[in-house]
N, C-alpha and C positions, 0 to 999 in steps of 0.2 A: 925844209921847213924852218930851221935857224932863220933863213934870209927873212925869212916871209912876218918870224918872231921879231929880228933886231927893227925893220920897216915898220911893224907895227905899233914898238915899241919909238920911233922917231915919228910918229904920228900922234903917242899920248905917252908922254914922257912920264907920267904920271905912274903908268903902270908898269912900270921902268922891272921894281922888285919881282911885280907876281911875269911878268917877262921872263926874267932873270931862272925862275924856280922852273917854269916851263921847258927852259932852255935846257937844266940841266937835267931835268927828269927825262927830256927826249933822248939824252945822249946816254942817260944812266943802264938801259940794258935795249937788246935787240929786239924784245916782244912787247913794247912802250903801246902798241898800237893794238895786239890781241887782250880780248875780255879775259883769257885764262893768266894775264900778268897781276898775279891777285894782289900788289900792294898796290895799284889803283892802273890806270888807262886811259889812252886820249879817246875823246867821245867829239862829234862836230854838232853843230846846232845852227839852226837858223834864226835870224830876226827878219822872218818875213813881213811886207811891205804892202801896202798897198802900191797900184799904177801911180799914185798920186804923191807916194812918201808919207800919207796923209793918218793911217790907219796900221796896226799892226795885227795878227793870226794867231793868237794866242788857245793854248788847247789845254781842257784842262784833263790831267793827265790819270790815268783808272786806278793805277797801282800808288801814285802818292798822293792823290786827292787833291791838287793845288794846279792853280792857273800854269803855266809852263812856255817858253819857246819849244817849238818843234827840234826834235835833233836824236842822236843814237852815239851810239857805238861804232867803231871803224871796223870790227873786226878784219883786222888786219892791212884795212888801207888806210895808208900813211898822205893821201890827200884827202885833206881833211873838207876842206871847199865839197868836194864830190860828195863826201858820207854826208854833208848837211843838206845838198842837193837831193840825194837818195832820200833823205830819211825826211825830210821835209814832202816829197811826192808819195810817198809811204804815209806819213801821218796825216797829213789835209786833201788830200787828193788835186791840188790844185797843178793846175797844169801851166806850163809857157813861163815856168822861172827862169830869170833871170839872176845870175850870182853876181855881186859887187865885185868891187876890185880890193882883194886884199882882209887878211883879219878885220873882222870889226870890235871884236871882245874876246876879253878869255876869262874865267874861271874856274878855279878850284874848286871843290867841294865836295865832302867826304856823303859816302852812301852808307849806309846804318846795315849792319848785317839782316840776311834774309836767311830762309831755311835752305836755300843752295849756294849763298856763296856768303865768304865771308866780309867785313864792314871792307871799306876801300877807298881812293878815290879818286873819281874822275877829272882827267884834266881837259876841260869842255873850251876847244874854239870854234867862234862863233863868228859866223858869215850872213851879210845883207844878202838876202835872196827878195828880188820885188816882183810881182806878181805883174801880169801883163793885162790887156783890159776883163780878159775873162777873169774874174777872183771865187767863185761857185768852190767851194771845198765840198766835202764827202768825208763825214767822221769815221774812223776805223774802230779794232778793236782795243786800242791801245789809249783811246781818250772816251771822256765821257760826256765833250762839248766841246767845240768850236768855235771861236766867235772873231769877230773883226771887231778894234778897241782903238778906238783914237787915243794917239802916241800920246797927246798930253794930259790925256786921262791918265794912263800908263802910271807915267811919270810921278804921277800926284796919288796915285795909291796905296796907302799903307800896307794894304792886306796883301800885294801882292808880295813874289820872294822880291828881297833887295837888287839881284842883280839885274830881274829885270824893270823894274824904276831907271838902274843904271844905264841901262842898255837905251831905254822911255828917252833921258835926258842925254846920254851923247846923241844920242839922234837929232834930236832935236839943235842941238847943235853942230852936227856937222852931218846933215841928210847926204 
């Protein structure tokens, strides 16, 4: 995963630092990748895609109440690509994904304590998955809506979280 962070990181030089902190929290202890590593954990996520590039799968999510990328927890696998794969056919039911090549994003972001675990946080990489001409999703029990949102709506929404605006505009710049 280094390889796949320093690559990512000569793709947007920009995010050069939060690279940096990624890199070394991978290297920091052996269970980086299990939910029981309670000072936080890598989690994968998807920026699914329309066939077209055109549209993004945004879900909004039961337990935080806010629009969201699909994505999860690794527990305990360390390809991170797969767990957004998994957890992205888990969340929208769509089927005939296709993964990009390589990180598309990553972020940090602290989770607020719950009455079973305590606050933490997730170091979330994040993969183009594009959908193939079937796009038909299937909401689970884990969202409370589904929707297909042109990218440059995305982009230009306040109300949504910031990373994904972030996520709206590199898009849009490098589909």
């Amino acid at each position: 995963m280094l390889a796949d962070l320093e690559e990512y990181s000569s793709r947007f030089p920009e995010d050069a630092e939060a690279v940096a902190r990624f890199g070394d929290f991978l290297q920091s202890h052996p269970s980086v990748f299990e939910r029981s590593h309670v000072q936080g954990h890598f989690t994968g996520s998807a920026w699914l895609v329309s066939a077209d590039g055109e549209k993004v799968l945004l879900m909004h999510h039961r337990k935080l109440d806010r629009w969201l990328q699909p994505g999860g927890h690794a527990d305990g696998d360390s390809d991170l690509a797969r767990v957004a794969l998994r957890e992205a056919q888990e969340e929208t039911g769509v089927i005939d994904l296709r993964v990009g090549n390589g990180i598309f994003d990553v972020d940090r972001h602290r989770i607020m304590a719950r009455a079973d675990e305590a606050e933490h946080w997730h170091y979330d990489v994040r993969y183009v998955l594009r959908a193939g001409t079937d796009d038909r999703f299937a909401i689970n029990g884990e969202s409370r809506a589904l929707a297909w949102r042109p990218v440059v709506e995305v982009a230009a929404d306040t109300s949504l979280d910031a990373s994904l605006r972030r996520m709206a505009r590199k898009w849009l710049l490098h589909p």
